[in-house]
C-alpha positions in Angstrom: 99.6 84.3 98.3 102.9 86.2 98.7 103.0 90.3 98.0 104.9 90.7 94.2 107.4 93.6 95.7 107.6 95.0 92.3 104.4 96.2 92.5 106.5 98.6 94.2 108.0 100.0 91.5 104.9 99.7 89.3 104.1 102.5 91.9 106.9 104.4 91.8 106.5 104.5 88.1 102.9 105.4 88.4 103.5 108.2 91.3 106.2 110.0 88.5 103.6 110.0 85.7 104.0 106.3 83.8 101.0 104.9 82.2 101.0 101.5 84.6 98.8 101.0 87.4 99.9 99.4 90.7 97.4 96.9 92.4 94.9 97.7 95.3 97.3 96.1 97.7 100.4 98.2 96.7 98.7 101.1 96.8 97.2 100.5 100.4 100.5 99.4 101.4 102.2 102.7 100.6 99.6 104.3 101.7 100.0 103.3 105.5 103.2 103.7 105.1 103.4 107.5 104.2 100.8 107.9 106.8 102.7 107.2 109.6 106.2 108.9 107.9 103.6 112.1 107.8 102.8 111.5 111.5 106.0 110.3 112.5 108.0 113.4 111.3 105.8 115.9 112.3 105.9 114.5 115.9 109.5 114.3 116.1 109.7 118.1 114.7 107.7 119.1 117.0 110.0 117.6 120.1 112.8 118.9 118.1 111.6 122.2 118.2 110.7 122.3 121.7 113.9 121.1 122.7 116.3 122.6 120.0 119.6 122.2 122.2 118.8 118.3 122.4 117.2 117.2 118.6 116.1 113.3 118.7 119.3 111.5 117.2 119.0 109.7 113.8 120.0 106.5 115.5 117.0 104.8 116.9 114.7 108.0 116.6 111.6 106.3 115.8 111.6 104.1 119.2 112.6 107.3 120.9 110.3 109.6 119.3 107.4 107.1 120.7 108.9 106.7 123.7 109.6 110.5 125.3 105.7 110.7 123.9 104.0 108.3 126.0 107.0 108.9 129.0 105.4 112.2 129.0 104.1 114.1 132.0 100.8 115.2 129.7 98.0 112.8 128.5 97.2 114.3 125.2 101.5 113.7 124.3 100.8 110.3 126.1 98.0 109.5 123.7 100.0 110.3 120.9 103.1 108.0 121.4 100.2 105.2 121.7 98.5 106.4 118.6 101.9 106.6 117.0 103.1 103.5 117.9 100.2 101.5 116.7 100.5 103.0 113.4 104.0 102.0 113.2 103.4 98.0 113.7 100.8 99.3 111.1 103.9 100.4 109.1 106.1 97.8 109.9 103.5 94.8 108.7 102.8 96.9 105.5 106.6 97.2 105.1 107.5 93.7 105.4 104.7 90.9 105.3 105.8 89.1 102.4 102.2 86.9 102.4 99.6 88.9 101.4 97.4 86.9 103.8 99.0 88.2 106.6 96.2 90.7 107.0 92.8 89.7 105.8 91.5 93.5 104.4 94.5 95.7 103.4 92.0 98.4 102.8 90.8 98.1 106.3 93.7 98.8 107.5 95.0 101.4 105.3 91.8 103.2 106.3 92.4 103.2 109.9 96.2 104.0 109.0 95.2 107.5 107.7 92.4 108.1 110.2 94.4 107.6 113.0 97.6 109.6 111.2 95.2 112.7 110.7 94.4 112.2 114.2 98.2 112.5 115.6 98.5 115.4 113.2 95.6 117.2 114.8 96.6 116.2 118.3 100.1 117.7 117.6 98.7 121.1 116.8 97.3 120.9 120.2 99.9 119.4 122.2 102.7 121.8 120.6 101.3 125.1 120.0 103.0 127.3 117.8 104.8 130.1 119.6 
């Protein structure tokens, strides 16, 4: 069966306060999407901040937030950019799998999605301690 994109905006509709409801899937589907966005950001922040003179470019940033991450001297950064990079594929199947067979339990995965997002948010607390 093929994911109805509009469920999409059935979504957006429902996130600003309109009466319809979006299915299961849509809402699993955005929902490991903003998980990695929430990691994704708050790991490129932090890079940014600990190398103000050199922020990670627009162009490309999410392959090179990833990548200075696991190129990094440290394990626990290391860990992250594999954590992070996982959740993207994550990201990228919920983004654009048109058949909704693609993966068997959207839940599943959406529930793995935020575990391992919460995870990369704790781990950045440690890796890049406030000054």
């Amino acid at each position: 069966m093929t994911f109805d994109w509009s469920e999409y905006l059935i979504l957006a509709q429902h996130l600003m306060g309109a009466t319809a409801a979006p299915s299961d899937e849509a809402l699993q589907r955005c929902g490991i999407s903003r998980a990695y966005y929430a990691a994704f950001w708050k790991a490129r922040l932090a890079l940014d901040a600990e190398s103000p003179r050199n922020p990670i470019p627009n162009g490309g940033a999410h392959t090179q937030v990833i990548r200075v991450l696991q190129d990094s001297t440290r394990r626990d950064r290391r860990k992250i950019g594999i954590d992070l990079e996982r959740l993207k594929e994550q990201r990228i199947e919920a983004d654009y799998a048109a058949a909704s067979t693609s993966v068997a339990d959207w839940s599943k995965v959406a529930t793995s999605a935020t575990i391992t997002a919460n995870k990369i948010l704790q781990s950045l607390l440690r890796a890049f301690p406030s000054p």
